[in-house]
PDB file of N, CA, C and O in Angstrom, chain B, residues numbered from 101:
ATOM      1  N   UNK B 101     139.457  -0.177  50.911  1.00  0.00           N
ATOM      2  CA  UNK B 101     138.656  -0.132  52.112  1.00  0.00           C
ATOM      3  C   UNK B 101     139.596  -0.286  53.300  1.00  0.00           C
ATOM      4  O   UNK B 101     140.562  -1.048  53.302  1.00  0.00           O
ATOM      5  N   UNK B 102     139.071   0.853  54.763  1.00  0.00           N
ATOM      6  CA  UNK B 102     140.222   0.523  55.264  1.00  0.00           C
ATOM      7  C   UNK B 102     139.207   0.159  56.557  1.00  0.00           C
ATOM      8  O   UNK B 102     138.326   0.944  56.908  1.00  0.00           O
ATOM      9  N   UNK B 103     139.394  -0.859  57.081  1.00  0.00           N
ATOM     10  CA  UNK B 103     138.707  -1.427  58.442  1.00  0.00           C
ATOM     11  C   UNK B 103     139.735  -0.775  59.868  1.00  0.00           C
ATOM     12  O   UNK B 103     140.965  -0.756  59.858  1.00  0.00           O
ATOM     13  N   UNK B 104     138.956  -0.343  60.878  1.00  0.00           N
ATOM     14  CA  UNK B 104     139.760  -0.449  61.930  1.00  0.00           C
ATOM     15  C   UNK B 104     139.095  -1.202  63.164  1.00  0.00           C
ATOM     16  O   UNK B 104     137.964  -0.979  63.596  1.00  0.00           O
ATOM     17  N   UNK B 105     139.856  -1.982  63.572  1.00  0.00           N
ATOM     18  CA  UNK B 105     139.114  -2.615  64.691  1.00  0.00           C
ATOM     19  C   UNK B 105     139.730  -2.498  66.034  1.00  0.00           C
ATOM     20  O   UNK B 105     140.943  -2.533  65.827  1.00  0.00           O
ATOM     21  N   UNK B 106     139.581  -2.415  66.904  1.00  0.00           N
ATOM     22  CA  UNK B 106     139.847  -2.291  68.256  1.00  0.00           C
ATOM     23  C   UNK B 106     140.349  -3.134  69.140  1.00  0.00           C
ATOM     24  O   UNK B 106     140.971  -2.677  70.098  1.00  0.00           O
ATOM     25  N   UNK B 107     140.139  -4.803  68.953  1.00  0.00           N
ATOM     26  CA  UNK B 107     140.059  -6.098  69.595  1.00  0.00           C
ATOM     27  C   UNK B 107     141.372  -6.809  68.809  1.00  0.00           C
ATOM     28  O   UNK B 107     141.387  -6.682  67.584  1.00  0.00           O
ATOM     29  N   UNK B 108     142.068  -7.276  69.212  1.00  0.00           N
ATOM     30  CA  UNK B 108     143.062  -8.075  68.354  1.00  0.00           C
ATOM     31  C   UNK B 108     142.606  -9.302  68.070  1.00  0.00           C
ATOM     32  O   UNK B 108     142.914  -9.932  67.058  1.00  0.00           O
ATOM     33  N   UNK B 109     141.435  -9.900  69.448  1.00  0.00           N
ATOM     34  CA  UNK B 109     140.931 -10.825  69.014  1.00  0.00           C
ATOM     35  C   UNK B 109     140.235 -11.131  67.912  1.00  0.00           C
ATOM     36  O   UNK B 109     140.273 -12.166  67.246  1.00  0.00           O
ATOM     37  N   UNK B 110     139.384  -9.841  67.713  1.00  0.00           N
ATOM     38  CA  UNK B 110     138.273  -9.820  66.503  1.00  0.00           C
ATOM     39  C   UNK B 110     139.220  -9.820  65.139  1.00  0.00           C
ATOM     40  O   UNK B 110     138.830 -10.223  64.043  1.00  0.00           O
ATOM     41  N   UNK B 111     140.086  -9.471  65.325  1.00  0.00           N
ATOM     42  CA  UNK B 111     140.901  -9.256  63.764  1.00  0.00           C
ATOM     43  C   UNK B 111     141.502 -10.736  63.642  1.00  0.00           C
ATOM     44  O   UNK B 111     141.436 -10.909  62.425  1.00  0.00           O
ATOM     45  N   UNK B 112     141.766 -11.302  63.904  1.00  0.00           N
ATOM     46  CA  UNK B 112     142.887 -12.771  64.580  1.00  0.00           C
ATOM     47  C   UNK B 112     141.673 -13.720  64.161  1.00  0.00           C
ATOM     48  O   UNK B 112     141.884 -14.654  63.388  1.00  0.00           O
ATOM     49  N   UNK B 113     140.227 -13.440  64.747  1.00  0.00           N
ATOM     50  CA  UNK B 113     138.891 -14.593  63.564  1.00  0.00           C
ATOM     51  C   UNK B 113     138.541 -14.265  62.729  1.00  0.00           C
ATOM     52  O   UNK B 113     138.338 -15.122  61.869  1.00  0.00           O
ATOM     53  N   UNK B 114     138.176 -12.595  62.340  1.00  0.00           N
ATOM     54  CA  UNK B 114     138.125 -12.516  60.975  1.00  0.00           C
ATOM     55  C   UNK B 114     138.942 -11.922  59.921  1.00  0.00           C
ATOM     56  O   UNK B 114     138.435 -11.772  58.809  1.00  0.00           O
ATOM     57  N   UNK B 115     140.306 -11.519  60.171  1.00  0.00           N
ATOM     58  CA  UNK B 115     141.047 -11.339  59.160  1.00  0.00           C
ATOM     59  C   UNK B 115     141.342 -12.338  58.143  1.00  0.00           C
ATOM     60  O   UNK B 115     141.150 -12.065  56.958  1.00  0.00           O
ATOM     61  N   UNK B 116     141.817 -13.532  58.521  1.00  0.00           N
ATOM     62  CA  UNK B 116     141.814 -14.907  57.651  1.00  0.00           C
ATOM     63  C   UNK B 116     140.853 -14.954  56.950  1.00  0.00           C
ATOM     64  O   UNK B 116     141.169 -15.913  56.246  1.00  0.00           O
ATOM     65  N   UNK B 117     139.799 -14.607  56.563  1.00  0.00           N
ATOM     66  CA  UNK B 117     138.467 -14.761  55.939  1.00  0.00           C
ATOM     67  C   UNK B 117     138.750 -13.682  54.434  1.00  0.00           C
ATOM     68  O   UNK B 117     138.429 -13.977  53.283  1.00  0.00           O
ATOM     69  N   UNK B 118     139.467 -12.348  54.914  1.00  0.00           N
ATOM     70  CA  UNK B 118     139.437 -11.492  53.921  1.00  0.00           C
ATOM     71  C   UNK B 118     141.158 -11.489  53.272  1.00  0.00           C
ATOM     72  O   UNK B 118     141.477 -10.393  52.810  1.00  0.00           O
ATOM     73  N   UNK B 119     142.317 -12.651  53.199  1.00  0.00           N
ATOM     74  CA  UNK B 119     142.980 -12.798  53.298  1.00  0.00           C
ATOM     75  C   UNK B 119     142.800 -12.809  51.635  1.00  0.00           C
ATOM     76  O   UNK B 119     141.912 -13.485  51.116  1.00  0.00           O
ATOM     77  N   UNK B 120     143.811 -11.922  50.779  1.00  0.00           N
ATOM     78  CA  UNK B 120     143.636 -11.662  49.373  1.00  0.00           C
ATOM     79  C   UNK B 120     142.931 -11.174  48.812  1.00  0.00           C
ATOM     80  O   UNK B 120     142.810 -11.224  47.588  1.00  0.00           O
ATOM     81  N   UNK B 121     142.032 -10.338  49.882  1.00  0.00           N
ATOM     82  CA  UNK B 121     141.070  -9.204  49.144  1.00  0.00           C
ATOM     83  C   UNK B 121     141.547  -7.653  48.463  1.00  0.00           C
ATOM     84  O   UNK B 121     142.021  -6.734  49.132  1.00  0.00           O
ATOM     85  N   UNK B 122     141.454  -7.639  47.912  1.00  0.00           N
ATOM     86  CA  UNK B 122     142.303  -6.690  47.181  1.00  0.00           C
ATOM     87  C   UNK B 122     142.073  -5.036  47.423  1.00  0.00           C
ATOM     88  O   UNK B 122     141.006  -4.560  47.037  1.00  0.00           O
ATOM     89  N   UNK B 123     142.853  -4.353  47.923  1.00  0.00           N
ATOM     90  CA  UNK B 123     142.224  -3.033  48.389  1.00  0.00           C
ATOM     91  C   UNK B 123     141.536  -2.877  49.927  1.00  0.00           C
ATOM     92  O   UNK B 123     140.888  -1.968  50.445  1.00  0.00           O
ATOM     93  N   UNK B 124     141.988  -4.195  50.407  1.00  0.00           N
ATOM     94  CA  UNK B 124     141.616  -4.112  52.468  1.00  0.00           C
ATOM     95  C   UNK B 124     142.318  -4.219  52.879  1.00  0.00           C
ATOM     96  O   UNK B 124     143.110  -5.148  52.717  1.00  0.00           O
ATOM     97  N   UNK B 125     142.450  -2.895  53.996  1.00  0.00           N
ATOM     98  CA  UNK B 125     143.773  -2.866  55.219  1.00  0.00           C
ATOM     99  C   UNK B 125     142.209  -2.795  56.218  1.00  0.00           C
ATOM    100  O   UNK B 125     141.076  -2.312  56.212  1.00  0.00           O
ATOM    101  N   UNK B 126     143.253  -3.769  57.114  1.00  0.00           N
ATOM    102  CA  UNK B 126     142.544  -4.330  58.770  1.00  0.00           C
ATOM    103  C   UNK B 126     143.465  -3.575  59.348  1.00  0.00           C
ATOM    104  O   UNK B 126     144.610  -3.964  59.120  1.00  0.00           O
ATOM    105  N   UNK B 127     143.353  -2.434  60.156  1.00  0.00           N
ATOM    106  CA  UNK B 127     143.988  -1.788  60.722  1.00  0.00           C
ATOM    107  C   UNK B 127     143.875  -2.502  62.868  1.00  0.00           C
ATOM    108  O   UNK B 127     142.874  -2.976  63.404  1.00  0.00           O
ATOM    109  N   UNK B 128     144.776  -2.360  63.287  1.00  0.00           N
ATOM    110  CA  UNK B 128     144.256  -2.755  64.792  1.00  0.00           C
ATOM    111  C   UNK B 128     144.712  -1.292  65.368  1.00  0.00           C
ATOM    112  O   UNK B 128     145.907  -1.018  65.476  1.00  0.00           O
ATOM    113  N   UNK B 129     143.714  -0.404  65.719  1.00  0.00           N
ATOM    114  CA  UNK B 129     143.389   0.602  66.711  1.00  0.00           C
ATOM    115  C   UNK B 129     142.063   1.320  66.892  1.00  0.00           C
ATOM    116  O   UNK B 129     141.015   0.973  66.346  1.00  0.00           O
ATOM    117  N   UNK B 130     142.147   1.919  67.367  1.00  0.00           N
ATOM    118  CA  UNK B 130     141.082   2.974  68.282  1.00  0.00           C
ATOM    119  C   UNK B 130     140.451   4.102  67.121  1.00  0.00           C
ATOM    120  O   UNK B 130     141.151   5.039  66.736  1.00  0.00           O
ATOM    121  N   UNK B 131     139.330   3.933  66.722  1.00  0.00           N
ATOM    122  CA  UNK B 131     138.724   4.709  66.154  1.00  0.00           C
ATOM    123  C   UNK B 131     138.865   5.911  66.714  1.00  0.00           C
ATOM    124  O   UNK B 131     139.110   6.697  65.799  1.00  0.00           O
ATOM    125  N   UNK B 132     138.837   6.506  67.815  1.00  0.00           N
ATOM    126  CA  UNK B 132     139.111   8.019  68.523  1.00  0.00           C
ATOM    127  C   UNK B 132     140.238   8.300  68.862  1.00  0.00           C
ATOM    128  O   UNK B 132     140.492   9.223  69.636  1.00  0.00           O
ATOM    129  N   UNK B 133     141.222   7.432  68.252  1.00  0.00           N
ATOM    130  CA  UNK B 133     142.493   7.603  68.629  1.00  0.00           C
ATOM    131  C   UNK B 133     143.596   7.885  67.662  1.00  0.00           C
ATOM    132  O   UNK B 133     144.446   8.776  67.696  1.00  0.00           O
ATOM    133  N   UNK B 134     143.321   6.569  66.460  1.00  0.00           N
ATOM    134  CA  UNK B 134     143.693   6.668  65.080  1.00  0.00           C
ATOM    135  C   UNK B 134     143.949   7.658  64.205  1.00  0.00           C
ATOM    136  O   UNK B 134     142.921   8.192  63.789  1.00  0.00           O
ATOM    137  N   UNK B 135     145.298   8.238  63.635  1.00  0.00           N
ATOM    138  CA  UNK B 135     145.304   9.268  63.129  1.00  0.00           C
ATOM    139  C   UNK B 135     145.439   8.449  61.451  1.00  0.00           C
ATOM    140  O   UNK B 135     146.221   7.593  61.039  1.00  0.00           O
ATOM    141  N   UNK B 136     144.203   9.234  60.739  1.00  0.00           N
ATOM    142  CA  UNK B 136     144.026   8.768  59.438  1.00  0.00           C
ATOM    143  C   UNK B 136     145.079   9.078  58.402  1.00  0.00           C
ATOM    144  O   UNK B 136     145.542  10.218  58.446  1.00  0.00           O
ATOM    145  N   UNK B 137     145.574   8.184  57.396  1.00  0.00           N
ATOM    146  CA  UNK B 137     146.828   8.599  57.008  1.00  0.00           C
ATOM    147  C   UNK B 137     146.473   8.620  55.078  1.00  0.00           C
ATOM    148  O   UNK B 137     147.298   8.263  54.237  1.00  0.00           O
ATOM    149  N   UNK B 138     145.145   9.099  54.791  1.00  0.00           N
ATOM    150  CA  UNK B 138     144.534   9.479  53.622  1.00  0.00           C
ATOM    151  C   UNK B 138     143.214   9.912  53.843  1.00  0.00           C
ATOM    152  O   UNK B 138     142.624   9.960  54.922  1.00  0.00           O
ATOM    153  N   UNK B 139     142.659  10.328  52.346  1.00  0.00           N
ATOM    154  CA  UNK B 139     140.881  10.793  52.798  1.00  0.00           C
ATOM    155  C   UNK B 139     140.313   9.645  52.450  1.00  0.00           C
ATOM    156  O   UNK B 139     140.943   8.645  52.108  1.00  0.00           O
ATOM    157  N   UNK B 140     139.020   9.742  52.525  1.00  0.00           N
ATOM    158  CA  UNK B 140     137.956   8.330  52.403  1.00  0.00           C
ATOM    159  C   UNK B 140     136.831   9.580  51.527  1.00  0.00           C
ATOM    160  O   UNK B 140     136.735  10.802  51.418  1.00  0.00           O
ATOM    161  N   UNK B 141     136.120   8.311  51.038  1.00  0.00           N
ATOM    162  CA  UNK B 141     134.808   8.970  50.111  1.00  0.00           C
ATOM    163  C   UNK B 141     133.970   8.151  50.897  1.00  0.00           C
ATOM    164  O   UNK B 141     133.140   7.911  50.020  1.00  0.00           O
ATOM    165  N   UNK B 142     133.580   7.575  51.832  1.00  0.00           N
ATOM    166  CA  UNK B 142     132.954   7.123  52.401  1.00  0.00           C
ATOM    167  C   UNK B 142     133.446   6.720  54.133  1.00  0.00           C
ATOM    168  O   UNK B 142     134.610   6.435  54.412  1.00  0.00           O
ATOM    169  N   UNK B 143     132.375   6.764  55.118  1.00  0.00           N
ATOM    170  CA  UNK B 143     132.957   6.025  56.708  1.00  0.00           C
ATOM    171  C   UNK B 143     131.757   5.566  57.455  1.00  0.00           C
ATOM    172  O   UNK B 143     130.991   6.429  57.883  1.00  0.00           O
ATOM    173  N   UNK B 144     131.521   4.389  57.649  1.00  0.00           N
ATOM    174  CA  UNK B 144     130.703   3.535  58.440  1.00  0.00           C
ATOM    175  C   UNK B 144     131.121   3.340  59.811  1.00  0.00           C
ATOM    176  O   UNK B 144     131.700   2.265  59.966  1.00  0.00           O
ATOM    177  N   UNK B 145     131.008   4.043  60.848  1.00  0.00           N
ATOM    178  CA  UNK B 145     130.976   3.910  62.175  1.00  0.00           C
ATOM    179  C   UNK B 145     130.168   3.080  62.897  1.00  0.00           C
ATOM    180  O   UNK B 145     129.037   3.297  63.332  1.00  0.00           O
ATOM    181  N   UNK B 146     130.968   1.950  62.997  1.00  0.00           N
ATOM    182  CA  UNK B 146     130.099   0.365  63.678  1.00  0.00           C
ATOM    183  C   UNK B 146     130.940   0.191  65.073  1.00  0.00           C
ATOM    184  O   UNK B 146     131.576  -0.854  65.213  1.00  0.00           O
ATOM    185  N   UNK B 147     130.957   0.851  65.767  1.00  0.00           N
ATOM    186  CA  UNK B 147     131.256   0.319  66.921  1.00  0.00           C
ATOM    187  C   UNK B 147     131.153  -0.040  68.683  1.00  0.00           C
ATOM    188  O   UNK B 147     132.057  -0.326  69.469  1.00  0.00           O
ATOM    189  N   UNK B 148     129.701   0.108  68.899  1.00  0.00           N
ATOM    190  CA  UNK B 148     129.063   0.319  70.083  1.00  0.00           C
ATOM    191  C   UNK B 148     128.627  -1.393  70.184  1.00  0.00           C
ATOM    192  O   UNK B 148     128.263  -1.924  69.135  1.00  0.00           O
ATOM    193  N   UNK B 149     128.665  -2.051  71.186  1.00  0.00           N
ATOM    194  CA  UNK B 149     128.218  -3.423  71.662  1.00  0.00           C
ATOM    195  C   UNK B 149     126.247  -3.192  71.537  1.00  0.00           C
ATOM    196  O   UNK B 149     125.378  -3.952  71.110  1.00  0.00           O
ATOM    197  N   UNK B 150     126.184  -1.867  72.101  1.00  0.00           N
ATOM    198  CA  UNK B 150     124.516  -1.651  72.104  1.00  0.00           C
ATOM    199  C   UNK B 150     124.191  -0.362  71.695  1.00  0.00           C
ATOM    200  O   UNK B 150     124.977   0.377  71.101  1.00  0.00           O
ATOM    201  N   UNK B 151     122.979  -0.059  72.018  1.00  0.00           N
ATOM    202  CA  UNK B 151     122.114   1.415  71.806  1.00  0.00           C
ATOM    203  C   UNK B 151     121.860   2.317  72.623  1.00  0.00           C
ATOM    204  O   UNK B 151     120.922   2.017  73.361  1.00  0.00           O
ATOM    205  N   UNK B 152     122.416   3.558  72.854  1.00  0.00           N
ATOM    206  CA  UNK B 152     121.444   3.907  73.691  1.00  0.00           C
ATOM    207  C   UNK B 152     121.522   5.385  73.649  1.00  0.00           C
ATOM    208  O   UNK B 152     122.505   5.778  73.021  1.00  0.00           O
ATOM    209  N   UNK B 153     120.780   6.303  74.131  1.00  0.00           N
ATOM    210  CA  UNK B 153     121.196   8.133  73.959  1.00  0.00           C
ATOM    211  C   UNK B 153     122.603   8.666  74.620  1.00  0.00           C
ATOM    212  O   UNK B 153     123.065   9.783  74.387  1.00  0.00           O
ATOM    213  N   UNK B 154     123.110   7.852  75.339  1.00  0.00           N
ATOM    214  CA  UNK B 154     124.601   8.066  75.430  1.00  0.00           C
ATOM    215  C   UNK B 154     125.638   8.264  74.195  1.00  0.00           C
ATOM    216  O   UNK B 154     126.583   9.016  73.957  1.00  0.00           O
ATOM    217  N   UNK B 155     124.933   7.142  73.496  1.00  0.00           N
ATOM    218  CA  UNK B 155     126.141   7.157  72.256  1.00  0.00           C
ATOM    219  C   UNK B 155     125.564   8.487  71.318  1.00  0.00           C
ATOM    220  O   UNK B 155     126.166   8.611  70.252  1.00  0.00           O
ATOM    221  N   UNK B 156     124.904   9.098  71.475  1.00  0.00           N
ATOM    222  CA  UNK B 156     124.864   9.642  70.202  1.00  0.00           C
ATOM    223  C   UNK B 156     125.864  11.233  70.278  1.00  0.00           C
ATOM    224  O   UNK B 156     125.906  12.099  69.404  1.00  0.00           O
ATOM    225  N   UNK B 157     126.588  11.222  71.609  1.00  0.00           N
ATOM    226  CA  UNK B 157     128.088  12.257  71.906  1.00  0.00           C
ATOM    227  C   UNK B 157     129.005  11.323  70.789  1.00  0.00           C
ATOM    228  O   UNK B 157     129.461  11.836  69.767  1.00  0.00           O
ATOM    229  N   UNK B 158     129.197   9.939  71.124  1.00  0.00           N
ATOM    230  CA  UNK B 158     130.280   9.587  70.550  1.00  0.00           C
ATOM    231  C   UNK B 158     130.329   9.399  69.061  1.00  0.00           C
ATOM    232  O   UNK B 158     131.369   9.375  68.401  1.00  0.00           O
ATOM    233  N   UNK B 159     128.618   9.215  68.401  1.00  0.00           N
ATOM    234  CA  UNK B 159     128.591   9.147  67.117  1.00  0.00           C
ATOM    235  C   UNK B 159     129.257  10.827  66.779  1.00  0.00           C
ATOM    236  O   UNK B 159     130.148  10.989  65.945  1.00  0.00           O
ATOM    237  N   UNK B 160     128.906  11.493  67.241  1.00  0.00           N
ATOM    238  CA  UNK B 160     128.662  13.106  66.941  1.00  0.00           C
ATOM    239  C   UNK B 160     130.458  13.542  66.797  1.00  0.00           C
ATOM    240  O   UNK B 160     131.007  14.355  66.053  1.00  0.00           O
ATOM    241  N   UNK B 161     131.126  12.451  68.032  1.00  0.00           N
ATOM    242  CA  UNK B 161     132.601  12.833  68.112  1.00  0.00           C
ATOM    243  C   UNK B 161     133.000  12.150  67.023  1.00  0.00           C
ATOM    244  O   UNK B 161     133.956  12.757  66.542  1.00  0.00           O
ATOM    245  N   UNK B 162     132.764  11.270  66.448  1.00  0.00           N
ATOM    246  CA  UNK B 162     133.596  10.486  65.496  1.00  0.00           C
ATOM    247  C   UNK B 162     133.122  11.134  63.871  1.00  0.00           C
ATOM    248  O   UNK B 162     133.947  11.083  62.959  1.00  0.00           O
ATOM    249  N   UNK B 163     132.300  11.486  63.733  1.00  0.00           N
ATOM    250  CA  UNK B 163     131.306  12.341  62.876  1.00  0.00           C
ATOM    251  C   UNK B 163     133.040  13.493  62.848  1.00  0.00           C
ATOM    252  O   UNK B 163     134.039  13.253  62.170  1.00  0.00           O
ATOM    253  N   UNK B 164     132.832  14.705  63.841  1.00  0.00           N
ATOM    254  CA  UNK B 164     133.184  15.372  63.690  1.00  0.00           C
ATOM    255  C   UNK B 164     135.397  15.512  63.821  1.00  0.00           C
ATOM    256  O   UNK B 164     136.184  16.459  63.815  1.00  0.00           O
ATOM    257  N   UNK B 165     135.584  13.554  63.946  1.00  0.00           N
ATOM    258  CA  UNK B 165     137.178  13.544  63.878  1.00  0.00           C
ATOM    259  C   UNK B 165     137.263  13.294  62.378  1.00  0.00           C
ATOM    260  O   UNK B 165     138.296  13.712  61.856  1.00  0.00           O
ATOM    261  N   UNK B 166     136.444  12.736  61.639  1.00  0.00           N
ATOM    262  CA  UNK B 166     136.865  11.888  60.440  1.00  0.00           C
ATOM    263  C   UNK B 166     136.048  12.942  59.314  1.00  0.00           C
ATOM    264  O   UNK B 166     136.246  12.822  58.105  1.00  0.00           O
ATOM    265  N   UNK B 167     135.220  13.858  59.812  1.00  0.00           N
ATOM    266  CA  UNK B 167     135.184  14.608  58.915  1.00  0.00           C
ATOM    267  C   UNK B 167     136.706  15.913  58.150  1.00  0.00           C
ATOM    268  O   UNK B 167     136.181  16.925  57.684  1.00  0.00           O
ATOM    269  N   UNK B 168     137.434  15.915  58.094  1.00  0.00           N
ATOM    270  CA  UNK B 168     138.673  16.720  57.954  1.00  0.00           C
ATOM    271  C   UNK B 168     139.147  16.004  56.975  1.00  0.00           C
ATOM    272  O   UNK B 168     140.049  16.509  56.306  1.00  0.00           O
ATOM    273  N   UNK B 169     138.670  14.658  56.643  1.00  0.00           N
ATOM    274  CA  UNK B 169     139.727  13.298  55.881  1.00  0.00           C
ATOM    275  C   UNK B 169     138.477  12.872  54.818  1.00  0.00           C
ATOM    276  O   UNK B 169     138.535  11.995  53.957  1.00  0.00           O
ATOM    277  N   UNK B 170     137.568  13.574  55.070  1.00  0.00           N
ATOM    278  CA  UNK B 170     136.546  12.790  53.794  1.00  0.00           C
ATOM    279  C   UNK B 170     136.595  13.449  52.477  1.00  0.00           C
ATOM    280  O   UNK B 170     137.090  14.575  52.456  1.00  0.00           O
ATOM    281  N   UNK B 171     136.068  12.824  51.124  1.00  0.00           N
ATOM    282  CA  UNK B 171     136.106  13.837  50.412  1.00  0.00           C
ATOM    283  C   UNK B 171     134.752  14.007  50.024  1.00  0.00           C
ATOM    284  O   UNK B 171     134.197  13.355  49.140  1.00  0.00           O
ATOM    285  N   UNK B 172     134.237  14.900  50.709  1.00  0.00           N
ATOM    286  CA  UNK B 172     132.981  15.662  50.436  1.00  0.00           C
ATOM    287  C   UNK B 172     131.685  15.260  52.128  1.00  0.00           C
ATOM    288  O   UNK B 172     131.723  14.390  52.998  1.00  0.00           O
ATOM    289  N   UNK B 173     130.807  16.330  51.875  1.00  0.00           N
ATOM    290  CA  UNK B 173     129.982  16.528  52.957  1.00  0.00           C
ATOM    291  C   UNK B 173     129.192  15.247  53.011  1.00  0.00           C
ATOM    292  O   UNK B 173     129.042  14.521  52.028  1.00  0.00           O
ATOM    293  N   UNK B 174     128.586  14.952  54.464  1.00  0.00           N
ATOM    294  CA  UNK B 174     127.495  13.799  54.698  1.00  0.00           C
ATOM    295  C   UNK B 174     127.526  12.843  54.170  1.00  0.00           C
ATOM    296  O   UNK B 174     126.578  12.377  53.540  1.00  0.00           O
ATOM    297  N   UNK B 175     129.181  12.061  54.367  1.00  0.00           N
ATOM    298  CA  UNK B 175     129.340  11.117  53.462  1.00  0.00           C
ATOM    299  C   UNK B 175     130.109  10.015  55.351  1.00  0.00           C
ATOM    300  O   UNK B 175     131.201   9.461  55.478  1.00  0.00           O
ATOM    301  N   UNK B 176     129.268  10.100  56.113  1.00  0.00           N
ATOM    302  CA  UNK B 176     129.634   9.223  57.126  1.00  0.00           C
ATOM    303  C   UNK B 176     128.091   8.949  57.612  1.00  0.00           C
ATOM    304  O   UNK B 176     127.171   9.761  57.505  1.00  0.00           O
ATOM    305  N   UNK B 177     127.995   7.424  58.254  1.00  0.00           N
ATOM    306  CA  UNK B 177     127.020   7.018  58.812  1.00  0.00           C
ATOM    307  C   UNK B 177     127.229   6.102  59.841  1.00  0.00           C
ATOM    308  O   UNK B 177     128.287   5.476  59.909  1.00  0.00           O
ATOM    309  N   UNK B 178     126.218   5.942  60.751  1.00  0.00           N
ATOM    310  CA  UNK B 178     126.898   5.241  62.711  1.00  0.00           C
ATOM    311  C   UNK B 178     126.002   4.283  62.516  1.00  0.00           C
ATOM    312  O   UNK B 178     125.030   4.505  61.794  1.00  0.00           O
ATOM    313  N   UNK B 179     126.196   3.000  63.161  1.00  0.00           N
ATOM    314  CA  UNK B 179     125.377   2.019  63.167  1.00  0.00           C
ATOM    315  C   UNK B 179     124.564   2.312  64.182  1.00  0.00           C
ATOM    316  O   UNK B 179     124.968   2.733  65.265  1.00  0.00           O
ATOM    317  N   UNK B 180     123.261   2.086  63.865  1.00  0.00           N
ATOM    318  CA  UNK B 180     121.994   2.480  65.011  1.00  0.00           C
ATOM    319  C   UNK B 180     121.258   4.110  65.045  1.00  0.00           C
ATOM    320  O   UNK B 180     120.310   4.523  65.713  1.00  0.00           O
ATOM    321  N   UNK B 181     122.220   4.877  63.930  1.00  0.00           N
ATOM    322  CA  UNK B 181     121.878   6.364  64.628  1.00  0.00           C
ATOM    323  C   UNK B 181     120.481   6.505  63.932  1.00  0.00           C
ATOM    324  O   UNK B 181     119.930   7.481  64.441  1.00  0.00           O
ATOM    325  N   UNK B 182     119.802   6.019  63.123  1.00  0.00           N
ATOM    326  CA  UNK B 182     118.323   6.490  62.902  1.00  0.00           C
ATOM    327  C   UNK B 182     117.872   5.595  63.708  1.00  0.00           C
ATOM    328  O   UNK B 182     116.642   5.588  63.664  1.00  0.00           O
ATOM    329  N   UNK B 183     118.301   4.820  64.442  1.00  0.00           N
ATOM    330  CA  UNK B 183     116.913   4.823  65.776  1.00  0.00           C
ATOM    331  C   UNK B 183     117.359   5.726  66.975  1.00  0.00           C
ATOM    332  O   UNK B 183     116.455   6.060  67.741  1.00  0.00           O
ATOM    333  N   UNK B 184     118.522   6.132  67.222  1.00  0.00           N
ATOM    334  CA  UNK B 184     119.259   6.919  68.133  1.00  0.00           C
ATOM    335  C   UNK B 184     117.981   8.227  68.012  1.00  0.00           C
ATOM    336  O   UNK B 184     117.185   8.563  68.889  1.00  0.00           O
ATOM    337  N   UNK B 185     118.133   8.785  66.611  1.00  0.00           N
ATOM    338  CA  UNK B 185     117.605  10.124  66.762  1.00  0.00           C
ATOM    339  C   UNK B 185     116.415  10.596  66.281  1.00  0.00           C
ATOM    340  O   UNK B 185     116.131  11.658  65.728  1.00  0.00           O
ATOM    341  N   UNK B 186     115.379   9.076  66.752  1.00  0.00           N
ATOM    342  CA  UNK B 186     113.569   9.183  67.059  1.00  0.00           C
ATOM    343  C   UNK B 186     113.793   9.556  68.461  1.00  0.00           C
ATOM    344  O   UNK B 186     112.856  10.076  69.066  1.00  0.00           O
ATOM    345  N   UNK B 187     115.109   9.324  69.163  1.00  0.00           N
ATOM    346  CA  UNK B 187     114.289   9.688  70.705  1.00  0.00           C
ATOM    347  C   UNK B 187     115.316  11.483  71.267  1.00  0.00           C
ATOM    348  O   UNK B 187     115.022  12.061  72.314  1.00  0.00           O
TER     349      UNK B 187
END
């Protein structure tokens, strides 16, 4: 599993927690920035403070960076996007 987080702070309280987990890299960068350096069979896009129809460009951008690195179709999901796309 590979985490990326954005905050050095956030990694600095909870990295110690997953300290000997076997198969987790805590990566510290930028989800839209990050160049992926294997494929994934899975990607959970958690990173908005809130909700709102703004984000659903950036779900759509991150959707369409990390798709090239997955292995196989409709295998990514955004935190919030089934309430994003009732409206």
């Amino acid at each position: 599993m590979t985490v990326l987080e954005k905050s050095e702070d956030v990694i600095k309280l909870v990295a110690p927690t997953y300290e000997g987990v076997n198969g987790l890299r805590i990566i510290h960068a930028d989800a839209f920035e990050w160049k992926p350096d294997r494929e994934f069979d899975w990607a959970w896009h958690d990173i908005w403070p809130d909700m709102s129809s703004d984000r659903k460009k950036e779900m759509t951008a991150l959707r369409r960076r990390f798709q090239k690195v997955m292995r196989g179709r409709d295998r990514q999901r955004c935190w919030g996007e089934a309430n994003l796309m009732r409206y």
